[in-house]
C-alpha positions as CSV (number, residue, x, y, z in Angstrom):
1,X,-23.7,-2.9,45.3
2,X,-20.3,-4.5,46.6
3,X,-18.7,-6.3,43.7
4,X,-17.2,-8.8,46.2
5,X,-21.1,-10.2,47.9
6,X,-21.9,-10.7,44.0
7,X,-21.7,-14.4,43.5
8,X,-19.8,-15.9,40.7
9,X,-21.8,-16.7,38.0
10,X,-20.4,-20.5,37.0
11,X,-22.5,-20.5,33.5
12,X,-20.9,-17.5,32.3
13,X,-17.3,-18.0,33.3
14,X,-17.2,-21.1,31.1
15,X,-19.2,-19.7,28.7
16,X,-16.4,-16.9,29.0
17,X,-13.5,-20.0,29.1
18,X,-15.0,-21.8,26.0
19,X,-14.9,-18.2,23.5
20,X,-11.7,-17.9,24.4
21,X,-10.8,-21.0,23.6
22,X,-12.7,-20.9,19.9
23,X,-10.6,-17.4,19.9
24,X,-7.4,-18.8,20.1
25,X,-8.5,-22.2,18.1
26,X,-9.5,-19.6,15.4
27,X,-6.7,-17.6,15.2
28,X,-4.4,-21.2,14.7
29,X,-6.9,-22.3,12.2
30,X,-7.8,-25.4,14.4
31,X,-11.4,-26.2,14.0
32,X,-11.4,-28.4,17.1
33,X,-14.8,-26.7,18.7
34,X,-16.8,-25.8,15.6
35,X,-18.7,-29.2,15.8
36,X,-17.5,-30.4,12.4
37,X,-17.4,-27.1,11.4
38,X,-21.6,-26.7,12.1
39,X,-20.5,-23.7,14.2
40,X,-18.0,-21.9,12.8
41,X,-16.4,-19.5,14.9
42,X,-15.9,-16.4,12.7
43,X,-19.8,-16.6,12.5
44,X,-20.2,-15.8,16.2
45,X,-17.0,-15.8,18.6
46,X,-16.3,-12.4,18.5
47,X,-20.0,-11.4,19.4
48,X,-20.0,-14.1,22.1
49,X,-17.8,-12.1,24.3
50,X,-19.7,-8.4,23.5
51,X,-22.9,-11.3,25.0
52,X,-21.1,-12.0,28.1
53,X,-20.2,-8.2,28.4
54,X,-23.6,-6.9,27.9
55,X,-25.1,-9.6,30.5
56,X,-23.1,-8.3,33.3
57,X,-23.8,-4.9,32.7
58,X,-25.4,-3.1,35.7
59,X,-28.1,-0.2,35.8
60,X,-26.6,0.9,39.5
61,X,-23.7,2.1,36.9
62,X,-26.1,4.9,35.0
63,X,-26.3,6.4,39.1
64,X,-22.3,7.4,38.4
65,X,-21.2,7.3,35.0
66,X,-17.8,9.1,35.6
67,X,-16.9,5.9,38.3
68,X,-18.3,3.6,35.6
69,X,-16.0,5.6,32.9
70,X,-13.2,5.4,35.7
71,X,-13.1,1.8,36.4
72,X,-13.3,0.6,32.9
73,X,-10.2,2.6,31.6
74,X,-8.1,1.4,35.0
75,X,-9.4,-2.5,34.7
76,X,-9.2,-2.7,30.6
77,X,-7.6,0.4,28.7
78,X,-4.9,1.1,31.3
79,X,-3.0,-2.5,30.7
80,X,-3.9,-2.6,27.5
81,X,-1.7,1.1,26.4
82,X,1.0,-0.5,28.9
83,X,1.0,-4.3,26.7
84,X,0.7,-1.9,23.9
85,X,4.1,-0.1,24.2
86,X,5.8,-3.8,25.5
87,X,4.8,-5.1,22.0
88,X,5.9,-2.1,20.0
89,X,9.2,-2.6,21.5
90,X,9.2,-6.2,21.0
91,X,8.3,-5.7,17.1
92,X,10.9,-2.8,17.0
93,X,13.7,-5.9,18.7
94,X,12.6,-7.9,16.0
95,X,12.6,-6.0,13.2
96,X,16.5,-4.0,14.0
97,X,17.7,-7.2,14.9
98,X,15.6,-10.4,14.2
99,X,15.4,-9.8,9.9
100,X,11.4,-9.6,10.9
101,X,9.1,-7.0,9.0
102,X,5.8,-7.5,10.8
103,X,4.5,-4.5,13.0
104,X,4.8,-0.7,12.4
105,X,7.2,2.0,14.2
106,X,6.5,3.1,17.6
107,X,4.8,6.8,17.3
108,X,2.2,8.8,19.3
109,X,-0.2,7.1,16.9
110,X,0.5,3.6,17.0
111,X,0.6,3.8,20.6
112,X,-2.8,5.6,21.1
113,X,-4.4,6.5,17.7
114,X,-3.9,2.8,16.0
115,X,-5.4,0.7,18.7
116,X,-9.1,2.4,18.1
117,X,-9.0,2.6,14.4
118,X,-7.6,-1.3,13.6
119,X,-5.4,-2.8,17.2
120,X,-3.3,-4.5,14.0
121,X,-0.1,-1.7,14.7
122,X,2.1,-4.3,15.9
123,X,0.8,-7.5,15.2
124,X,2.0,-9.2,17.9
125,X,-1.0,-8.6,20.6
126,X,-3.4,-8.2,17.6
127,X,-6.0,-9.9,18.8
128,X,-6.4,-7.5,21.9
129,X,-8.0,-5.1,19.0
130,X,-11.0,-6.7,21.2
131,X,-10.4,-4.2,23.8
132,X,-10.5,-0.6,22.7
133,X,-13.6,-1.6,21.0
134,X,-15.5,-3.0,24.3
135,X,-14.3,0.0,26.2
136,X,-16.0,2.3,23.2
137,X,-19.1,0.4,22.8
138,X,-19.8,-0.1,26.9
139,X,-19.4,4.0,27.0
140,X,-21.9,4.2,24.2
141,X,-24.1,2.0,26.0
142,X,-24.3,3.5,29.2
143,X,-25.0,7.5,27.6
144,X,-27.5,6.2,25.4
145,X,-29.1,4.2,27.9
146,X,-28.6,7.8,30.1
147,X,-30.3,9.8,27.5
148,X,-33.0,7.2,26.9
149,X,-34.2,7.8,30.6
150,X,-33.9,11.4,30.7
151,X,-36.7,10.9,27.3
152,X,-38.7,8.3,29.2
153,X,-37.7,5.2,26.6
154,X,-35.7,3.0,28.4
155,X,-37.3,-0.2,26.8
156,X,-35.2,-3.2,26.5
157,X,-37.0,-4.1,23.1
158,X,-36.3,-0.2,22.0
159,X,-32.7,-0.7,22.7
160,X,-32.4,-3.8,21.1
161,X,-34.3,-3.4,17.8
162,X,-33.1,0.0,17.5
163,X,-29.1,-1.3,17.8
164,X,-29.8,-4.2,15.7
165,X,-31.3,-1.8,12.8
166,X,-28.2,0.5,12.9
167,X,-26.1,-2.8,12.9
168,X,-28.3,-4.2,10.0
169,X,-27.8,-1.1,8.0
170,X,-23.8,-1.5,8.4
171,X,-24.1,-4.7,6.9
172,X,-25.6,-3.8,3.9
173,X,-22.9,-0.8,3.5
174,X,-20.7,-3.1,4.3
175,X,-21.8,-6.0,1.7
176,X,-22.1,-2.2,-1.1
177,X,-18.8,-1.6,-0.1
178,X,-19.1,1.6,0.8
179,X,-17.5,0.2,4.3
180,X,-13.8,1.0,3.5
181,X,-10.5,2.8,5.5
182,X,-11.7,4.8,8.7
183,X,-15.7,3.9,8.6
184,X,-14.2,0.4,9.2
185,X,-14.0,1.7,12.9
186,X,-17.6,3.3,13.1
187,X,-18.8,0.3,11.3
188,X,-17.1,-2.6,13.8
189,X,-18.7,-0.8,16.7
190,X,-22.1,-0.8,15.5
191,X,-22.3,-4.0,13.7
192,X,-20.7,-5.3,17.3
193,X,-23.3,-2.9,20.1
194,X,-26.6,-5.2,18.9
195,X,-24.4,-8.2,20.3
196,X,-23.6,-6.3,23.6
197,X,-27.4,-5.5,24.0
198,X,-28.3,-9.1,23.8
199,X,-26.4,-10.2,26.5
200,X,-28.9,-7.3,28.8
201,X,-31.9,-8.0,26.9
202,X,-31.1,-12.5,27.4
203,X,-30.7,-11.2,31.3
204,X,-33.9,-9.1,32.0
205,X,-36.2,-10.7,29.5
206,X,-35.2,-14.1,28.5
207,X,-33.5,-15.4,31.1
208,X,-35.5,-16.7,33.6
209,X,-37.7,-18.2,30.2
210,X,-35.0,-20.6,29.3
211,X,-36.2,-23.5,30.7
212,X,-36.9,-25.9,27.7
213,X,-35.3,-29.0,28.2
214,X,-31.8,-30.2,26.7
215,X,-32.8,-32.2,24.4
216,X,-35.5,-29.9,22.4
217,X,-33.4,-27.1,22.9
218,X,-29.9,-28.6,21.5
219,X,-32.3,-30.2,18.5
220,X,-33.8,-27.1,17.6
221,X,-30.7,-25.1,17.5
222,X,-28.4,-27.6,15.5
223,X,-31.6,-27.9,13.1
224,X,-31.4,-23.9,12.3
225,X,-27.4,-24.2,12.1
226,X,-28.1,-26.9,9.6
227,X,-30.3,-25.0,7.8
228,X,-28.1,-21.9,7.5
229,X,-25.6,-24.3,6.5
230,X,-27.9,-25.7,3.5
231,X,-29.1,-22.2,2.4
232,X,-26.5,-19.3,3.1
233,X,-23.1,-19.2,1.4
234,X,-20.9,-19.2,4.1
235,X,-21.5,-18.4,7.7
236,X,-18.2,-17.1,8.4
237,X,-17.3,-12.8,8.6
238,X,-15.2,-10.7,10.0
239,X,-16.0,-8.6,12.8
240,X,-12.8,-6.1,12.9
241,X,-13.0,-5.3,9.6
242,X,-16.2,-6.2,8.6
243,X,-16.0,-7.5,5.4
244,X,-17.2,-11.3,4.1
245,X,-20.7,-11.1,4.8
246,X,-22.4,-13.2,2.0
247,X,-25.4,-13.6,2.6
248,X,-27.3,-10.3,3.5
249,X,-27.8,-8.1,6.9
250,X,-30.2,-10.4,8.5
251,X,-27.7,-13.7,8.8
252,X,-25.0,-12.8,10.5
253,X,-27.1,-11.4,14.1
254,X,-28.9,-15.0,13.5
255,X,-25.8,-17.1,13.5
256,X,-24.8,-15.1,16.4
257,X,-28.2,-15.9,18.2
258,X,-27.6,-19.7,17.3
259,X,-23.9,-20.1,18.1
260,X,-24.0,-18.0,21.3
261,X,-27.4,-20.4,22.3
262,X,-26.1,-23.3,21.4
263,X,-22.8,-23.0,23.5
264,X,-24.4,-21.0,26.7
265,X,-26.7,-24.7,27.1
266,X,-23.4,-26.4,26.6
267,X,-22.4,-24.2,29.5
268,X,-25.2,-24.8,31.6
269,X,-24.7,-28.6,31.2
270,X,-21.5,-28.2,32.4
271,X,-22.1,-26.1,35.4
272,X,-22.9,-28.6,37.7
273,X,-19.8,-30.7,36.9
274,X,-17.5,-27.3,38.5
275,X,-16.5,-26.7,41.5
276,X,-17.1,-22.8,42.0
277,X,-14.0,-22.2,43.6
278,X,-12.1,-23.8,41.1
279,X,-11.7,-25.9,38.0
280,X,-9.0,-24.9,34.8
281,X,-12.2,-23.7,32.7
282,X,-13.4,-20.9,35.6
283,X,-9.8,-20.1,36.0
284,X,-9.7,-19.7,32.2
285,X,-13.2,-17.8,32.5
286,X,-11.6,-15.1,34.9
287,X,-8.3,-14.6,32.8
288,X,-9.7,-14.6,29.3
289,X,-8.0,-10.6,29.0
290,X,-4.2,-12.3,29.7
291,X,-5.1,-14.8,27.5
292,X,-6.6,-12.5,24.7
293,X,-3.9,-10.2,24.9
294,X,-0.9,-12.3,25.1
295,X,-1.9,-15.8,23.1
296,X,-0.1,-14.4,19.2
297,X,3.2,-13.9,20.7
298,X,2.9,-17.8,22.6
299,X,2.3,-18.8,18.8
300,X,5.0,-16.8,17.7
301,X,7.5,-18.3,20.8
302,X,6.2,-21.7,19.3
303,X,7.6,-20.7,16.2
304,X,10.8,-19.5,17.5
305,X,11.3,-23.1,19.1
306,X,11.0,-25.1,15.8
307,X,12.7,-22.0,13.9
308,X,15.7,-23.0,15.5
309,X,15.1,-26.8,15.8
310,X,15.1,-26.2,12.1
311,X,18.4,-24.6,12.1
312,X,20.2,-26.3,14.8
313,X,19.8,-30.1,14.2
314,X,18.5,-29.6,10.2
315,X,15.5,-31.4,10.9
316,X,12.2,-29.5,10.0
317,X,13.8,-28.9,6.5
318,X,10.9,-27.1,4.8
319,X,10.1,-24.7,7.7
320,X,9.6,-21.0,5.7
321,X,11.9,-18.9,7.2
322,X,10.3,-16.3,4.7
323,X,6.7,-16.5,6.1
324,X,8.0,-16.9,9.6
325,X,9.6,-13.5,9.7
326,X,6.6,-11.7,7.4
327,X,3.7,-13.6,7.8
328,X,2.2,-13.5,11.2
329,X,-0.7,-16.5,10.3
330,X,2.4,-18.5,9.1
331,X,1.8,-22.0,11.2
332,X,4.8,-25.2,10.8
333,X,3.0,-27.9,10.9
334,X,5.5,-31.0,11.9
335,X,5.1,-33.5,9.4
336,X,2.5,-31.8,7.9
337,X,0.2,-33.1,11.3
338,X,-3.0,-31.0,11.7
339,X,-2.9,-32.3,15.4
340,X,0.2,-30.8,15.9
341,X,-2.0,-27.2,16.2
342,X,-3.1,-28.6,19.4
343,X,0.6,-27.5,20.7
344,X,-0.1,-24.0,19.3
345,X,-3.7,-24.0,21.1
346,X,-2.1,-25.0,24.8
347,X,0.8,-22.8,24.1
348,X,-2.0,-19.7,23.2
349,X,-3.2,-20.5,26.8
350,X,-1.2,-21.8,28.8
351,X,1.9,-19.1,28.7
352,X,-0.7,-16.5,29.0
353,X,-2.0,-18.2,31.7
354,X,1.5,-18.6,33.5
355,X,2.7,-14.8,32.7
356,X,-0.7,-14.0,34.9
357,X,0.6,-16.1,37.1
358,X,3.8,-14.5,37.3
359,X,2.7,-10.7,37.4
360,X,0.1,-11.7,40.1
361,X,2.5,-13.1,42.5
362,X,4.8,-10.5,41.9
363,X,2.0,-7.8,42.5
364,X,1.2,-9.9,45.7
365,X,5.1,-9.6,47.0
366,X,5.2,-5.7,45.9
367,X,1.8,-5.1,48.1
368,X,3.3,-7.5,51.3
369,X,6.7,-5.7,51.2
370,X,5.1,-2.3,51.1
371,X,3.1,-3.0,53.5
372,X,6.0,-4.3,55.8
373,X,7.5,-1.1,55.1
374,X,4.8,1.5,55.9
375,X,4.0,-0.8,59.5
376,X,7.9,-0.1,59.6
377,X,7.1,3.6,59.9
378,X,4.3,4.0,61.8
């Protein structure tokens, strides 16, 4: 099927723009879209966008797995090895001649071991750690979906029961801790798969179901959030290295069903307010990799700017000039002002957003002038 007669889907890309946005909020520790912290987002954000990944995934692909295998590396891997060696340089800058001791050496393995066992190895695009780990879990999907035909058990309910017992069972390793150094990367990909195969089995099965009204819907889910909130001890975990689950194997895939249903309704209510062509949250929805990839090092240019406000003028006198250089969660709060994370939130968006910008027009001039030149030659 021609990717380009598919129609956009306006539910998802917002869906897609609002996980971003509770990705970057996260990483700032501004709790601006957890609904007074009903939904927090360490209990579901990271899952959300294996969701979104796993809806969109297409049988036709199983017809030619090598193409499927083909595009993923060019659209996702390829730009993420070439970010990769831009930020090991930029840590290297900053280390030889900033004072700065976050990020490791450049070496064959931080460039192309490191980013499938952690994504951490220079800090600065850490949170693109999301990638490698999509790329791996989509190519697990599509040769065990493969192999499940060729046995005649391609079942939906199969796949998804089956995933979520594996993922189950990594939690309770996990919680034992008997999750520790390199099973941390077997274990993040199979606590994560159940989460892609929800997003196919919400598509094919449930979809087309989910027609209870706002109200009922919205009710029941907050009533289960505030019931997890009442009985569990903590909802919040973390995905890459999967540790802090508290409260047993079955709790964190439910807090993932809950979060990811209550904020794909709040997507539906919103898709009739958005023009498909357009809008700042679709345009966020289609560049949620920029953004993913690029919105630590806005915080850390934020940084920078009140670093040397702080040294220039003398105001900001208790910015940690420590922490700034070792500590890559280290946040300056002006005045002390939990509102002032809102500056770190549009910078973690809106330079990505404008460096996209930037390399797309320049890809646009490169393609218009080589194509000048080869109508020069003909």
């Amino acid at each position: 099927m021609d990717r380009q007669k598919i129609p956009y889907n306006v539910t998802f890309g917002i869906l897609s723009a609002l996980a971003i946005l509770m990705i970057v909020a996260g990483h700032a520790g501004y709790d601006i879209l957890t609904v007074g912290g009903l939904f927090p987002y360490y209990s579901f954000h990271v899952p959300l966008f294996l969701f979104i990944s796993g809806y969109f995934y297409r049988e036709e692909e199983e017809a030619r797995p090598l193409l499927y295998l083909k595009k993923k590396v060019k659209r996702l891997l390829l730009p993420y090895f070439v970010w990769n060696v831009v930020y090991g340089v930029i840590a290297w800058a900053l280390r030889a001649f900033g004072g700065f001791s976050m990020g490791e050496r450049i070496s064959l393995k931080t460039l192309f071991v490191s980013p499938f066992l952690n994504g951490y190895q220079f800090i600065y695009n850490y949170a693109a750690w999301f990638v490698p780990v999509l790329v791996v879990i989509e190519m697990m999907n599509l040769c065990m979906r493969l192999v499940l035909k060729k046995l005649h058990l391609h079942y939906e309910w199969l796949i998804l029961v089956g995933t979520l017992a594996v993922g189950m069972a990594v939690v309770q390793f996990a919680i034992d801790g008997r999750v520790w150094g390199l099973y941390k990367t077997p274990g993040r990909l199979l606590f994560l798969y159940p989460c892609f195969q929800m997003g196919q089995f919400y598509k094919k099965k449930l979809e087309a179901k989910d027609t209870l009204g706002n109200v009922p819907y919205l009710a029941f889910v907050i009533g289960v959030q505030v019931l997890l909130h009442l009985c569990c001890n903590g909802l919040a975990y973390s995905s890459v290295w999967c540790t802090g689950f508290a409260n047993g194997p079955l709790i964190p895939y439910v807090t993932v069903v809950s979060g990811t249903a209550f904020w794909l309704r709040v997507a539906r209510i919103f898709t009739p307010l958005q023009n498909p062509a357009g809008g700042f949250l679709l345009h966020l929805g289609r560049n949620t990799y920029a953004v993913m990839m690029h919105h630590v090092m806005a915080f850390m240019l934020v940084k920078m700017i009140l670093a040397g406000i702080a040294v220039g003028t003398g105001y900001l006198a208790d910015f940690d000039f420590v922490r700034f250089r070792a500590d890559i969660d280290y946040y300056y709060l002006v005045k002390g002002s939990e509102a002032f994370k809102m500056v770190y939130l549009a910078a973690g968006v809106g330079l990505p957003l404008g460096l996209q910008w930037i390399l797309g027009r320049a890809a646009e001039c490169s393609a218009t002038c080589w194509r000048r030149r080869k109508g020069k030659t003909i």
